[in-house]
C-alpha positions in Angstrom: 15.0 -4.0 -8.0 13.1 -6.8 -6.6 10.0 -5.7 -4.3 9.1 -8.0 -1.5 5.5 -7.6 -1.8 4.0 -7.7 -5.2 0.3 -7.3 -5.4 -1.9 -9.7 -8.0 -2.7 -8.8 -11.1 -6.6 -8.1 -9.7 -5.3 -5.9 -6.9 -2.8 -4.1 -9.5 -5.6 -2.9 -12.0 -8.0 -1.8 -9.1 -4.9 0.0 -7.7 -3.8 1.8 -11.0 -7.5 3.4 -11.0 -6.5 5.1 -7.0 -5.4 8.7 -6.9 -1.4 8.6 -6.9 -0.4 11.4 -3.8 3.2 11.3 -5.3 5.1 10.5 -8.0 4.8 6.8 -8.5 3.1 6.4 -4.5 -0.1 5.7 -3.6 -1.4 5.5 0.0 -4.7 3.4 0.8 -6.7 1.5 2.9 -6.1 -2.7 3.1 -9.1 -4.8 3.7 -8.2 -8.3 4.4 -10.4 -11.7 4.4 -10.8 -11.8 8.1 -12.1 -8.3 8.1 -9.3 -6.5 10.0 -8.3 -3.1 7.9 -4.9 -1.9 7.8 -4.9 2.3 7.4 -1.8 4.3 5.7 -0.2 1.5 3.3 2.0 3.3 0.8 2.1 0.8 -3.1 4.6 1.7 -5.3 3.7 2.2 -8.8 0.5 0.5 -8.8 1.8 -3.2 -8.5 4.0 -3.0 -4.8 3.4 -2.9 -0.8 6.5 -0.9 0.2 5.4 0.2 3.6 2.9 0.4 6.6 2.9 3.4 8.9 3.8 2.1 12.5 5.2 -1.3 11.1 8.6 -2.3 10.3 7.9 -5.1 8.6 4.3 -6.0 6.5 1.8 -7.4 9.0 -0.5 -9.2 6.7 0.3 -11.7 3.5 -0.7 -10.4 0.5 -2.9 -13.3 0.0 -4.5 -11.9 2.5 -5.9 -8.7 0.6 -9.7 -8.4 -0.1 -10.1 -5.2 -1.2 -7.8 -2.0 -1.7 -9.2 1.5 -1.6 -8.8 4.9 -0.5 -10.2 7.4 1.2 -10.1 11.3 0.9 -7.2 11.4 3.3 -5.3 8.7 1.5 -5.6 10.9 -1.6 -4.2 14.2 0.3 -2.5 12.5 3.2 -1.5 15.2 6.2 1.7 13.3 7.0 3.8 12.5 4.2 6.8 11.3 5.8 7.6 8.7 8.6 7.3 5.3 6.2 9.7 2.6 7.6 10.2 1.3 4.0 10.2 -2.8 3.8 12.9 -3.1 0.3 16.3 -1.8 0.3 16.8 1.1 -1.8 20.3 1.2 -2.0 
């Protein structure tokens, strides 16, 4: 399958060290170069943006990204569900 929104190779390592909540799924916190941060963005196995809670569609270009990180809730999230995912999974 062929994810619409691959992270670097920079943002991948610092996002394979972040606390997986599921399987493969990793919610976090997106900083981006003009300062705005984007809460509750699910990566898929390290490497992939496959959603934003409250977005249908990603909001920022990954060029964009400063920092990644996470913060107790992102580890543990309440709300597990509710991800308007941006691939087809079919």
């Amino acid at each position: 399958m062929k994810f619409k929104y691959c992270l670097s190779e920079d943002l991948k390592k610092k996002c394979a060290a972040l606390t997986e909540f599921r399987n493969g799924g990793t919610q976090v916190k997106v900083k981006l170069r003009s300062g705005d941060v984007f809460k509750n963005v699910l990566i898929s196995n390290s490497s992939y943006i496959v959603a934003v809670k409250g977005f249908d569609k990603l909001p920022f270009d990954v060029d964009e990204i400063e920092e990644i990180y996470q913060s107790d809730e992102d580890k543990r999230p309440p709300e597990v569900s509710g991800w308007i995912f941006f691939d087809d999974w079919q």
